[in-house]
Backbone as a ProteinNet text record, in pm:
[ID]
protein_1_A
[PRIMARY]
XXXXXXXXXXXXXXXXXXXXXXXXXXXXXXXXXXXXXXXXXXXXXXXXXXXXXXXXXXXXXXXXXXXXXXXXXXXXXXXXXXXXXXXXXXXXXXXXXXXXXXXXXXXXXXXXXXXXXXXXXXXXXXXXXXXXXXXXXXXXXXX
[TERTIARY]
1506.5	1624.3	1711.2	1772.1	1844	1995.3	2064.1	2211.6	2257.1	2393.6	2407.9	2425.7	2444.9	2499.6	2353.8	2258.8	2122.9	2064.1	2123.1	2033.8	2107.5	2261.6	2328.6	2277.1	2248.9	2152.4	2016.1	1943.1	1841.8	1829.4	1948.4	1988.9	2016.8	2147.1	2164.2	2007.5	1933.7	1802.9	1719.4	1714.3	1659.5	1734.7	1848.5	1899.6	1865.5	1946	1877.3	1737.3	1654.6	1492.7	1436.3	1545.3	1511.8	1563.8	1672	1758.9	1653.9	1585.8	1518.7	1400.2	1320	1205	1254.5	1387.3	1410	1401.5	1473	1507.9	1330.4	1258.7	1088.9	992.4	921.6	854.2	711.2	698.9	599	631.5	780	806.2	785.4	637.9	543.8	632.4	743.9	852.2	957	993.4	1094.9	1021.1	899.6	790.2	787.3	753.2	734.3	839	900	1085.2	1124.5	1150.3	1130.3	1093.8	974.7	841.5	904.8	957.2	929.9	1055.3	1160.6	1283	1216.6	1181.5	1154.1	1086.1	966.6	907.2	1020.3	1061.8	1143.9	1248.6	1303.6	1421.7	1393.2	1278.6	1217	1076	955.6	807.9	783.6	808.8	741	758.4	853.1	908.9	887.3	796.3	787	664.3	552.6	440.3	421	513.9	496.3	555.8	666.1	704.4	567.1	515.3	413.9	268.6	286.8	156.2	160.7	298	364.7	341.4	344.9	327.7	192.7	119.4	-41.8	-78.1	-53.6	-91	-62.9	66.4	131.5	91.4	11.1	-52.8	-145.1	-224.6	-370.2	-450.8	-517.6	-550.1	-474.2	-358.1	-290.5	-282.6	-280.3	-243.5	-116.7	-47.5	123.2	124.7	97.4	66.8	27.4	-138.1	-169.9	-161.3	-88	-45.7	92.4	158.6	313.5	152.8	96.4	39.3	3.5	-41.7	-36.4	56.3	192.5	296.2	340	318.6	346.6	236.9	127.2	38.5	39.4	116	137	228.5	364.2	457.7	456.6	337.3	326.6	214.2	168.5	74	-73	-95.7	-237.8	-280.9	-349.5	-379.5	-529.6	-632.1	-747	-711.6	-568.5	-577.2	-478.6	-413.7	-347.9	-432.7	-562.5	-648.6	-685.1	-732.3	-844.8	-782.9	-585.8	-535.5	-477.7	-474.8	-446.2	-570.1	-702.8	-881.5	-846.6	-815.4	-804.4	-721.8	-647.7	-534.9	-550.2	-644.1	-689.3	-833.8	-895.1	-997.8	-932.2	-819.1	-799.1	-706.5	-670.1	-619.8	-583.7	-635.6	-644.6	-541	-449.8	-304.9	-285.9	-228.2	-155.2	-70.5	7.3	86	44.5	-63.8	-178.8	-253.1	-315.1	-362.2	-315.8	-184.8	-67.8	-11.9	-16	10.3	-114.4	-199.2	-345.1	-335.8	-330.8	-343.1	-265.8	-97.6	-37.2	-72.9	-137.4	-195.1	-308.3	-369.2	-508.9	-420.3	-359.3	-321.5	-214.3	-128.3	-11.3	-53	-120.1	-172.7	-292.8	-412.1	-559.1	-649	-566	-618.1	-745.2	-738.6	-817.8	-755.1	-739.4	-684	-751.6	-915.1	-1002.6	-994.1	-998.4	-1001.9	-876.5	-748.2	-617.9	-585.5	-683.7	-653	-760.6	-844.6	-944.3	-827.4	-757.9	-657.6	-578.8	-570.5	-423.2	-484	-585.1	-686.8	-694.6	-746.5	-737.1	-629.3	-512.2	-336.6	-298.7	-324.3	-299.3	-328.6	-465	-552.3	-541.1	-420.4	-453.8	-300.7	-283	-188.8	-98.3	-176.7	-204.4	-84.8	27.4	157	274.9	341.5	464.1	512.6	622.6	624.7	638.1	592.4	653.5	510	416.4	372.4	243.3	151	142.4	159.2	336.5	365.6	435.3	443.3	447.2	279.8	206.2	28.7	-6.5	54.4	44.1	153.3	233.7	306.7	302.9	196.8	175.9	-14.4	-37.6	-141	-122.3	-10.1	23.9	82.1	115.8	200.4	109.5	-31.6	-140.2	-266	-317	-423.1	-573.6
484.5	569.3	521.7	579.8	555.7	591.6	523.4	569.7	666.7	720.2	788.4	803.2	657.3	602.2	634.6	605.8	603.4	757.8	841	979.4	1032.9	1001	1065.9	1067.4	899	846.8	920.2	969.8	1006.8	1138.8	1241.3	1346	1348.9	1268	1272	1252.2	1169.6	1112.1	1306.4	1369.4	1502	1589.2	1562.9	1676.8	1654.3	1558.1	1467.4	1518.2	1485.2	1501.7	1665	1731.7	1895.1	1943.4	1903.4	1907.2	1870.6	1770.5	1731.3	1806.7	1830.2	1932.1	2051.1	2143.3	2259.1	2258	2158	2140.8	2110.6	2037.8	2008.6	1997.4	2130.9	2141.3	2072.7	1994.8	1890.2	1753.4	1746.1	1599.6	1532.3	1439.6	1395.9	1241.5	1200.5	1108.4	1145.1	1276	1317.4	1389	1444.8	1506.7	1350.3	1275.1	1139.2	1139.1	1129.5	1042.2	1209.9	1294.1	1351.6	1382	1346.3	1353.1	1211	1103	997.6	972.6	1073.1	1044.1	1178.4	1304.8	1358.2	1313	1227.3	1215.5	1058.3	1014.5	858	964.8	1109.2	1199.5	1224.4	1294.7	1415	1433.9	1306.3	1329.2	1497.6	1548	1656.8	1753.8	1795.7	1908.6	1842.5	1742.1	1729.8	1728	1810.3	1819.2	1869.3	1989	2121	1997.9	1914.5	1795.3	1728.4	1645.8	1569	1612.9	1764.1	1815.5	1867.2	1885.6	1874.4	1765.2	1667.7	1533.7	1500.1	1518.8	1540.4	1590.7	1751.9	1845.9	1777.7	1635.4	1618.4	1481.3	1452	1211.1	1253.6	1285.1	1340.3	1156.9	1157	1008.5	875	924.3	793.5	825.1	707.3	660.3	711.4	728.5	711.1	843.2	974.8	1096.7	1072.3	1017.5	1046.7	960.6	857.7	739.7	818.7	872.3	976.5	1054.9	1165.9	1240.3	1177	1077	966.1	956	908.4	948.7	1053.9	1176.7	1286.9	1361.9	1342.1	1355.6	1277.2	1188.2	1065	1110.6	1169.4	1202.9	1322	1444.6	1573	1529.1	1407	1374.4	1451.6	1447.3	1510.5	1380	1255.9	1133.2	1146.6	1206.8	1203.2	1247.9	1356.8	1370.4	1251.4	1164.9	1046.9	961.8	960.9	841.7	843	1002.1	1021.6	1032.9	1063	1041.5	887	760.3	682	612.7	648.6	613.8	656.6	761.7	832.6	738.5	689.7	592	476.8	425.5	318.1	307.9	433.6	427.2	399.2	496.3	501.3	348.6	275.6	140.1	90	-40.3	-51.1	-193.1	-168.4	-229.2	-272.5	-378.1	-437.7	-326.8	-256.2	-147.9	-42.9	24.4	87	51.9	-38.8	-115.5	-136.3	-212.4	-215.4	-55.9	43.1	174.5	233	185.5	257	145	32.2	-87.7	1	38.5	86.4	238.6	333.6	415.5	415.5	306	287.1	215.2	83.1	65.7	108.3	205.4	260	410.7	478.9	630	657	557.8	598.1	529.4	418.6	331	269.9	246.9	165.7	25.2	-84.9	-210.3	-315.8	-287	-398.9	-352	-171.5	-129.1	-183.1	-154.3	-208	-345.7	-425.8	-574.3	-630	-523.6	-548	-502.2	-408.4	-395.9	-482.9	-535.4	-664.9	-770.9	-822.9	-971.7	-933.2	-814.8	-754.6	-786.9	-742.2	-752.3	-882	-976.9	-1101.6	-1189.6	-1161.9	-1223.5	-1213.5	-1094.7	-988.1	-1018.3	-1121.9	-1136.1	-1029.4	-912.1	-769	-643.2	-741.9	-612.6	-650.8	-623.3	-603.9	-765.1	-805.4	-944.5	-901.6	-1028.3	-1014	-948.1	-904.5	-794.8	-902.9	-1008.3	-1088.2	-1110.1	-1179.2	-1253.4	-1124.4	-966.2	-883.2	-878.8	-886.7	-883.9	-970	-1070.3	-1213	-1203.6	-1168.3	-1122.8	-1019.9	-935.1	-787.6	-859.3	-958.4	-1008.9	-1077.1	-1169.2	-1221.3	-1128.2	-1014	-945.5	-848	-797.4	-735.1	-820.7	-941.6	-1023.1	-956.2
832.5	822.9	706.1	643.5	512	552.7	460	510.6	389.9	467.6	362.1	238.3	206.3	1	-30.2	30.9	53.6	-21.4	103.4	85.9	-9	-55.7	-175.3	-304.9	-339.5	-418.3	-470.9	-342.6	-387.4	-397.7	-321.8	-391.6	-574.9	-539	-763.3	-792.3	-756.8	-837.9	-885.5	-739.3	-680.2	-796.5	-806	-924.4	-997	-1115.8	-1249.7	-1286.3	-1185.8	-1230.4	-1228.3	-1159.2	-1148.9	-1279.5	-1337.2	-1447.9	-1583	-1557.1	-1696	-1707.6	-1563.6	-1540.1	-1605.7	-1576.8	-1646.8	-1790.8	-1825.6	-2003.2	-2027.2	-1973.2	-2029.2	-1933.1	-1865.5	-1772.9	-1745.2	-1882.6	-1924.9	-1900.4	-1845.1	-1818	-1705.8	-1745	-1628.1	-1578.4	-1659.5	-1610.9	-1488.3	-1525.6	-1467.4	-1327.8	-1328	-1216.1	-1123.3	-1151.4	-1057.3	-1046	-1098.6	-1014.5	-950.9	-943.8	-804.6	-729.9	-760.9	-640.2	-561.4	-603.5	-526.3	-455.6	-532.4	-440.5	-338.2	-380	-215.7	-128.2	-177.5	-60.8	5.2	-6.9	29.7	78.8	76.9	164.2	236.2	231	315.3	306.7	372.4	323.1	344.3	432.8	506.4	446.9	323.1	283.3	96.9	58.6	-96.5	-140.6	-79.9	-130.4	-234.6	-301.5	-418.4	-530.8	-479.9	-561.7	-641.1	-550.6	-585.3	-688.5	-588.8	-678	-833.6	-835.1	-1014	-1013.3	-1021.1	-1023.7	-1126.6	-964.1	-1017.1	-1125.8	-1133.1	-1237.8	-1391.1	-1388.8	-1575.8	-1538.7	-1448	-1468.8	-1386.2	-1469.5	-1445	-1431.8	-1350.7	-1323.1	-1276.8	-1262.2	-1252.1	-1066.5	-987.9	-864.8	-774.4	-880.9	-781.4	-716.5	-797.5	-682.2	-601.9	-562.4	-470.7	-340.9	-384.7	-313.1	-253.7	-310.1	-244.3	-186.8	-201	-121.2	15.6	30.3	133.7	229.9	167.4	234.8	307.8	240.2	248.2	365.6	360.8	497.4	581.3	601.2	720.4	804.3	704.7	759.2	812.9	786.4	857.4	959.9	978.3	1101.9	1084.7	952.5	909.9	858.6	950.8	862.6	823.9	896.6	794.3	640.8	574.6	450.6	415.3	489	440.2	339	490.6	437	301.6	279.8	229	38.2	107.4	-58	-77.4	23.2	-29.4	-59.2	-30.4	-50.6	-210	-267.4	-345.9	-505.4	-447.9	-540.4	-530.8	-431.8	-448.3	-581.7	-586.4	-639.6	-808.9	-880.3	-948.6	-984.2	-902.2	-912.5	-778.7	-753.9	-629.8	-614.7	-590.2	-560.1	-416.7	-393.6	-244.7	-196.1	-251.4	-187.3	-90.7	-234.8	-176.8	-27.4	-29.3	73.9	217.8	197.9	265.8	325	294.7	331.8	405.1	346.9	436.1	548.9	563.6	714.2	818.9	768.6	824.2	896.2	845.2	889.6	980	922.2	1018.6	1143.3	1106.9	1268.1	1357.8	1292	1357.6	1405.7	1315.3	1335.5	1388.3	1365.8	1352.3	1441.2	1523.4	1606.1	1572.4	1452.1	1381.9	1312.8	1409.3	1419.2	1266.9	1288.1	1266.8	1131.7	1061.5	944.5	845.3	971.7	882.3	826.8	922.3	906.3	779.1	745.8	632.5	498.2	533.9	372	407.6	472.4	452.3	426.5	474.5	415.3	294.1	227.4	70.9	30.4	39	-4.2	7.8	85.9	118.3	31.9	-42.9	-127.8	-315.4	-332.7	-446.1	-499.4	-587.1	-638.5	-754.1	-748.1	-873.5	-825.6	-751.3	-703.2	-742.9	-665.3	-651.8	-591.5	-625.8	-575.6	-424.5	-387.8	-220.9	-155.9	-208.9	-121.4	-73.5	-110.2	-89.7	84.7	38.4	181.6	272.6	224.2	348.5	406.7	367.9	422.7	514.9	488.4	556.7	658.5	647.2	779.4	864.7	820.3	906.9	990.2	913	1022	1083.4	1110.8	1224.3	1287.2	1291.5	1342.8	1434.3	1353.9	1420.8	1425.5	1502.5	1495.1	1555.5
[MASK]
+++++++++++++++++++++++++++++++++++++++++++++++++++++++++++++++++++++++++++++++++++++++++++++++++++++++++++++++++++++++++++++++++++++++++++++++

């Protein structure tokens, strides 16, 4: 849950990036940064977001890793899986990883699958700081 300085925030972010999309409907900068503040507002309602996304970073991860999000949060997780399988292929990141464990063991009742991307993430010094020792704390947390 976000507070409200929170969701204001990612409103301005939601304008700004609709604002720069109008002035350059090619701007595959400004397409991610509102794809990523909708889906972090509102997963369930930023799919048309994301898939602009897709259409201007043709190959790159971060769409379909938000598409991930974005089918988790409408409770369609076989297409969760199958778009964070998807962004892993194109770069395969602790985040990444870390988001699919969570699906497999919170949504998919697949315990033994989730705890295989977190031994991955645990191991994979190739993220975000910290993400590491969140892996290592989500397996003691699910053994």
């Amino acid at each position: 849950e976000h507070t409200e300085s929170e969701r204001a925030a990612l409103r301005k972010e939601i304008e700004e990036a609709t604002a720069a999309l109008n002035e350059n409907p090619s701007d595959a900068k400004a397409a991610l940064r509102l794809a990523e503040a909708a889906v972090t507002l509102e997963p369930e309602s930023a799919e048309a977001y994301v898939r602009n996304a897709e259409k201007l970073l043709p190959g790159d991860m971060r769409p379909y890793f938000l598409f991930g999000l974005v089918y988790k949060a409408k409770s369609d997780f076989a297409a969760a899986e199958k778009a964070f399988l998807r962004a892993l292929e194109l770069e395969d990141i602790p985040q990444t990883r870390i988001a699919l464990a969570f699906l497999y063991i919170k949504d998919m009742n697949r315990r033994e699958d989730g705890r295989k991307q977190l031994i991955w993430a645990s191991d994979h010094p190739n993220g975000y700081p910290g993400e590491q020792d969140i892996a290592r704390q989500l397996l003691q947390e699910y053994p």
